[in-house]
C-alpha positions as CSV (number, residue, x, y, z in Angstrom):
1,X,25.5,-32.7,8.8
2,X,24.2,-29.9,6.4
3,X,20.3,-31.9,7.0
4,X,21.0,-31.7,10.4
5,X,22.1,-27.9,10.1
6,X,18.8,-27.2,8.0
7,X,16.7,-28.7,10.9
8,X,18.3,-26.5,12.9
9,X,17.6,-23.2,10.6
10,X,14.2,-24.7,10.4
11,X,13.8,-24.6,14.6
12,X,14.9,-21.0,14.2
13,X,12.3,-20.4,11.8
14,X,9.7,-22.2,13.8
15,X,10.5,-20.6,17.3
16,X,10.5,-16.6,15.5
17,X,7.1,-17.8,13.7
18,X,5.6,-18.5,17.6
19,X,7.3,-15.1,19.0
20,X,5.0,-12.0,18.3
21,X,7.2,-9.2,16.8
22,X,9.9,-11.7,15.4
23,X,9.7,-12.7,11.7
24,X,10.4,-16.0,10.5
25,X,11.0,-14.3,7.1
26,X,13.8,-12.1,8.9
27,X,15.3,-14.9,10.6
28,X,15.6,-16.5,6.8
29,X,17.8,-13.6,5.7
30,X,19.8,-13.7,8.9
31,X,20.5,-17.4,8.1
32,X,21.2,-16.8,4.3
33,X,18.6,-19.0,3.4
34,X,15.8,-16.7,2.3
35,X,16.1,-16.9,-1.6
36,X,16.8,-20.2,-1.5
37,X,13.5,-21.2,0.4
38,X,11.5,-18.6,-2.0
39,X,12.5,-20.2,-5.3
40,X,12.0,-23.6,-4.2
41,X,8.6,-22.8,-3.3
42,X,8.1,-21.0,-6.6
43,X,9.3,-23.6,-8.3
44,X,7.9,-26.7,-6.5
45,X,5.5,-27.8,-9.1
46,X,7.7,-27.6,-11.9
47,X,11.0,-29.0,-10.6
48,X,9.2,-30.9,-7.4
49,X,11.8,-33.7,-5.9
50,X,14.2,-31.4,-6.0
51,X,12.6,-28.3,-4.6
52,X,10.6,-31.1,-1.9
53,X,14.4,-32.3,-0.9
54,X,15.2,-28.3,-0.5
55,X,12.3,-27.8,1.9
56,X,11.7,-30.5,4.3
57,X,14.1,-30.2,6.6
58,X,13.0,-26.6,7.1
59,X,9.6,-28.2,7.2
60,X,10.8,-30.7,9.9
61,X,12.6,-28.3,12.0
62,X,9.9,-25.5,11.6
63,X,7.1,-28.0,13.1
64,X,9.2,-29.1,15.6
65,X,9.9,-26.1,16.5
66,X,6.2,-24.8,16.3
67,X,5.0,-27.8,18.6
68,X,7.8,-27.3,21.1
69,X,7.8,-23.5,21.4
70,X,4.0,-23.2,22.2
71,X,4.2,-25.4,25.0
72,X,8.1,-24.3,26.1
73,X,8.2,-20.9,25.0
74,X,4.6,-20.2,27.1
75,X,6.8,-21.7,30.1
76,X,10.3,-19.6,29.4
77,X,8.5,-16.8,29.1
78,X,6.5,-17.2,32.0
79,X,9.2,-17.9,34.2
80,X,12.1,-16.6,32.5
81,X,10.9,-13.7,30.5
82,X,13.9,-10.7,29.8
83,X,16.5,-13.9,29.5
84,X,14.7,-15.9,26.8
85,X,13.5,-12.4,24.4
86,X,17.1,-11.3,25.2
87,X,18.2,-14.4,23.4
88,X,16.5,-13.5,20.0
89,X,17.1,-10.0,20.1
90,X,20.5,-11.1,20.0
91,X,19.2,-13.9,16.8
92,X,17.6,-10.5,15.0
93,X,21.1,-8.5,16.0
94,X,23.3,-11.7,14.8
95,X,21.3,-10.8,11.3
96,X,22.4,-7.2,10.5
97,X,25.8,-8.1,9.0
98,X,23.5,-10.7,6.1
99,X,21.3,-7.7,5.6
100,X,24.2,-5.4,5.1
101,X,26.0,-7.5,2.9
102,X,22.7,-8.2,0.7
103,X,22.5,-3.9,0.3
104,X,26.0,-3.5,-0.9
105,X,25.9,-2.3,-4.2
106,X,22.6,-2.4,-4.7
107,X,20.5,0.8,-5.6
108,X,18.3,2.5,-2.8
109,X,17.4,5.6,-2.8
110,X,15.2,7.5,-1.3
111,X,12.6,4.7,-1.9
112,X,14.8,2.5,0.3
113,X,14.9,4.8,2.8
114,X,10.6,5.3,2.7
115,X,10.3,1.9,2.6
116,X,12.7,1.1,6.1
117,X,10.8,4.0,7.6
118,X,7.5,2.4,6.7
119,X,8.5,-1.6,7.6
120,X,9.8,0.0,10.9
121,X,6.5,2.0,11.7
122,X,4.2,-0.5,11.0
123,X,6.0,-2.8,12.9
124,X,5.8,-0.4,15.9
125,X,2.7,0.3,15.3
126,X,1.4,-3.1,15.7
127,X,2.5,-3.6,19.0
128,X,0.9,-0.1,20.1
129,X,-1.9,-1.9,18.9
130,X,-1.6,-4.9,20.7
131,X,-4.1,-5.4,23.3
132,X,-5.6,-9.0,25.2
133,X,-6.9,-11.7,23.5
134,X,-9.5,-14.5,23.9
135,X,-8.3,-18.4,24.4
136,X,-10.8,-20.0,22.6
137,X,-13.4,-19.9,19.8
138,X,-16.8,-21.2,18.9
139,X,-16.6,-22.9,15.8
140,X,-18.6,-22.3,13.0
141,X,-18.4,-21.5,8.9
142,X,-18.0,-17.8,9.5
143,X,-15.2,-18.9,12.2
144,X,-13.9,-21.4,9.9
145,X,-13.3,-18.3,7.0
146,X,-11.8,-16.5,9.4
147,X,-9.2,-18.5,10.7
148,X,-8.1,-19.3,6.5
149,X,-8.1,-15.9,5.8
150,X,-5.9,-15.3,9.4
151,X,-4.0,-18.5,8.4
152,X,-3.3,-15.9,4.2
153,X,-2.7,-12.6,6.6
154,X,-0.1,-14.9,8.6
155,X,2.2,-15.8,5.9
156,X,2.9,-12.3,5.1
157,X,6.0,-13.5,7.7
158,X,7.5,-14.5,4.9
159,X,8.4,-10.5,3.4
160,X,9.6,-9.5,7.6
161,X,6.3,-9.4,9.0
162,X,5.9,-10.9,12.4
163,X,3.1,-13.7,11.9
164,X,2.6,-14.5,15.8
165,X,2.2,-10.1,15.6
166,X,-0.5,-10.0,13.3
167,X,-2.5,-13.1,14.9
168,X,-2.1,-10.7,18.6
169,X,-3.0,-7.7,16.8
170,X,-6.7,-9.4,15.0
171,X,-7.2,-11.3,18.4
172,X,-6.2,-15.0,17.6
173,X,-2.2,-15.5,18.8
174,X,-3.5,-17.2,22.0
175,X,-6.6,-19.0,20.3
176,X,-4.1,-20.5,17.8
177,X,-0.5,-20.1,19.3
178,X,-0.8,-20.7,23.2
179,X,-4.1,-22.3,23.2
180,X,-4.6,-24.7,20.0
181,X,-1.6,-26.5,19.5
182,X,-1.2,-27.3,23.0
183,X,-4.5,-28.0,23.7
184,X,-4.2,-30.7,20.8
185,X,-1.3,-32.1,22.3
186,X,-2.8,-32.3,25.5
187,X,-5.8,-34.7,23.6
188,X,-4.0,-37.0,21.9
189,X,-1.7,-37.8,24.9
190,X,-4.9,-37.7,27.2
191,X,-7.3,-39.7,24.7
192,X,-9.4,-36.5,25.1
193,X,-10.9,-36.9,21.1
194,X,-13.4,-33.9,21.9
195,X,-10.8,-31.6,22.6
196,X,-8.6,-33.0,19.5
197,X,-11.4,-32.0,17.5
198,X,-12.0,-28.9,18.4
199,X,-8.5,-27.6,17.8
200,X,-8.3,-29.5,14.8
201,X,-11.1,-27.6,13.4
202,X,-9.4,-24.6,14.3
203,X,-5.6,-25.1,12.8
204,X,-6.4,-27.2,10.0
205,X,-8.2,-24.0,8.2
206,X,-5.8,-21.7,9.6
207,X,-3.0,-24.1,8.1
208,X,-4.6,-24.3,4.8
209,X,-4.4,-20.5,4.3
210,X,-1.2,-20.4,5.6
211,X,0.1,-22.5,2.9
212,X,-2.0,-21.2,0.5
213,X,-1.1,-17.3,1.5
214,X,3.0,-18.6,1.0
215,X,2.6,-20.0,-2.4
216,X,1.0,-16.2,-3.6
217,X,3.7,-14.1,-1.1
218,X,6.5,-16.4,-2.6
219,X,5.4,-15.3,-6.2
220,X,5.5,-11.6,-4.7
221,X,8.6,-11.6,-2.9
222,X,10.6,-12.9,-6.0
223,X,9.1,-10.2,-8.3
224,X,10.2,-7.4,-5.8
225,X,13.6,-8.8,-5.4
226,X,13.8,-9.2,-9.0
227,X,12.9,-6.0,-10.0
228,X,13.5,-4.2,-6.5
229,X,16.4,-6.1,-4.8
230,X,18.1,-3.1,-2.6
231,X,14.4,-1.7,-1.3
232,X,13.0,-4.5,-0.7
233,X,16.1,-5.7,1.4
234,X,15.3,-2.3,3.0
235,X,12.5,-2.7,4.4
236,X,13.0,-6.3,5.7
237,X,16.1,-4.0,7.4
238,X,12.9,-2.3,8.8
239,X,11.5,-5.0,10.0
240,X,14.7,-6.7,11.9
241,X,15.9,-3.0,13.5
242,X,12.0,-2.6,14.6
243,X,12.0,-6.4,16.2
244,X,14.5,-6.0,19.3
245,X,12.7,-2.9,19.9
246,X,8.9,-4.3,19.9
247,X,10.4,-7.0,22.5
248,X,11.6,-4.5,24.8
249,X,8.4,-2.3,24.6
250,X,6.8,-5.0,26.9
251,X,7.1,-3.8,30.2
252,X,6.2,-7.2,31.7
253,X,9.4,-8.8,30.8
254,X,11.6,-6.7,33.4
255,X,9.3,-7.5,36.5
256,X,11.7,-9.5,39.2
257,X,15.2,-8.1,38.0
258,X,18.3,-8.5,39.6
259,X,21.9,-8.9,38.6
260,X,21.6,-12.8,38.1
261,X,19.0,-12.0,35.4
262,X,21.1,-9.6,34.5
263,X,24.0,-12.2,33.8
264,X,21.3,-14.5,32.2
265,X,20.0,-11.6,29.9
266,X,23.6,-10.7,29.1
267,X,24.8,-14.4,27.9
268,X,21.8,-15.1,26.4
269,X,21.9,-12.1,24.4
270,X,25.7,-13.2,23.3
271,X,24.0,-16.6,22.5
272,X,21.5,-15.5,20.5
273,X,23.9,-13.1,17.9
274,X,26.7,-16.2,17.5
275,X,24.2,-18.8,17.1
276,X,22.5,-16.1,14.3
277,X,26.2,-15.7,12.9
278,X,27.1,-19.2,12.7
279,X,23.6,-19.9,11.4
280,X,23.9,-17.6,8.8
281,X,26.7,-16.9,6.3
282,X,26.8,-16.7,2.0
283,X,23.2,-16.5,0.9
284,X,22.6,-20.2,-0.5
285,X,20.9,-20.8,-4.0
286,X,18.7,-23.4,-5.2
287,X,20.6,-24.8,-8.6
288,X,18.7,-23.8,-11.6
């Protein structure tokens, strides 16, 4: 059952990692899971099966997830759009009481408080920046750089940072997100090898500097919360308060309302903070 649980949390993860302006590292903490995940990874070389045991369900779920959500997601959204980002504002809301436990005690300060301020602005102001993006790309080495270094930017979702965000702000959420994974799909179901090659050459960089850019931002994140706990817990606070609002900023998702989306919006948004609460609880440890 607990497998099965951490599959779930994994899906979570997986479906905030496809959603610009919700962060997979923020639905970690709302799940009580985040520490956890980031020592494992520290520590996956030195104490490997166990750490490798820790991680794949998330793993499992999280791909899942990822390969779901860009097909299913692209169609909720299309059809259902204030219902389904209703449902995880209320997964960010379900998150606050974690967050709030994790600050007690802790020292702050006015540091604290600059660094919430700052998480929330830059959150903000990332969406302000949002603009359209391209589908495709031609590949080629420069491309090839480019998408590893996108894939190192991305898993900065992993201190509160939306990854799916970032990738809409530099141009490449729907190349990667909405266009490559199901494009890829679509190939190997369809025996279309051309098409599978293409967006191969286009994820399998980008996943190499994903997973490279989370084994440097793991060593990161447990030197701040070492040294840093109560700040840096304030500015994934940031992050989370900044998410519901970033969702509602986009106009398109109210076009069509009436009270039975209304209703919808409304139960999904209950939804969305249980299945967060019952997700989450005590912050769980990897033993030492």
């Amino acid at each position: 059952m607990k497998w099965f649980l951490d599959v779930l949390r994994g899906m979570v993860i997986g479906l905030a990692n496809v959603i610009p302006g919700v962060s997979g590292g923020a639905m970690m903490v709302a799940m009580g899971i985040y520490d956890k995940i980031i020592w494992s990874i520290n520590n996956l070389l030195k104490s490997f099966k166990k750490c490798f045991v820790t991680l794949l369900p998330y793993g499992v779920g999280m791909v899942i997830a990822i390969l779901l959500g860009a097909i299913g997601l692209k169609v909720a959204f299309a059809r259902f759009p204030l219902p389904t980002n209703v449902l995880f504002i209320g997964l960010i809301l379900g998150s606050l009481p974690f967050i709030f436990k994790q600050l007690k005690g802790e020292q702050i300060g006015w540091q604290g408080v600059l660094a919430f301020i700052l998480a929330f602005a830059i959150v903000i102001g990332l969406r302000i920046m949002d603009s359209s993006n391209p589908t495709d790309v031609e590949l080629n080495a420069g491309e090839v750089v480019k998408l590893f270094l996108l894939g190192v930017i991305s898993s900065a979702t992993m201190v509160g940072i939306s990854a799916s965000m970032l990738l809409k702000v530099l141009g490449y959420y729907e190349v990667i997100v909405t266009g490559s994974i199901p494009a890829l799909l679509k190939g190997l179901t369809g025996g279309d090898w051309a098409l599978v090659m293409h967006n191969v050459g286009i994820l399998v960089p980008f996943g190499l500097g994903v997973v490279f850019g989370v084994f440097a931002v793991a060593k990161l994140i447990a030197f701040a919360m070492e040294k840093w706990k109560g700040r840096s817990y304030c500015a994934i606070l940031g992050v989370v308060a900044a998410s519901p609002v970033v969702i509602l900023m986009d106009t398109s998702i109210y076009e069509g309302f009436n009270a039975v989306i209304g209703i919808a919006s409304l139960a999904a948004l209950v939804l969305g903070f249980f299945c967060s609460l019952k997700l989450g609880g005590e912050p769980e440890q990897a033993e030492t």
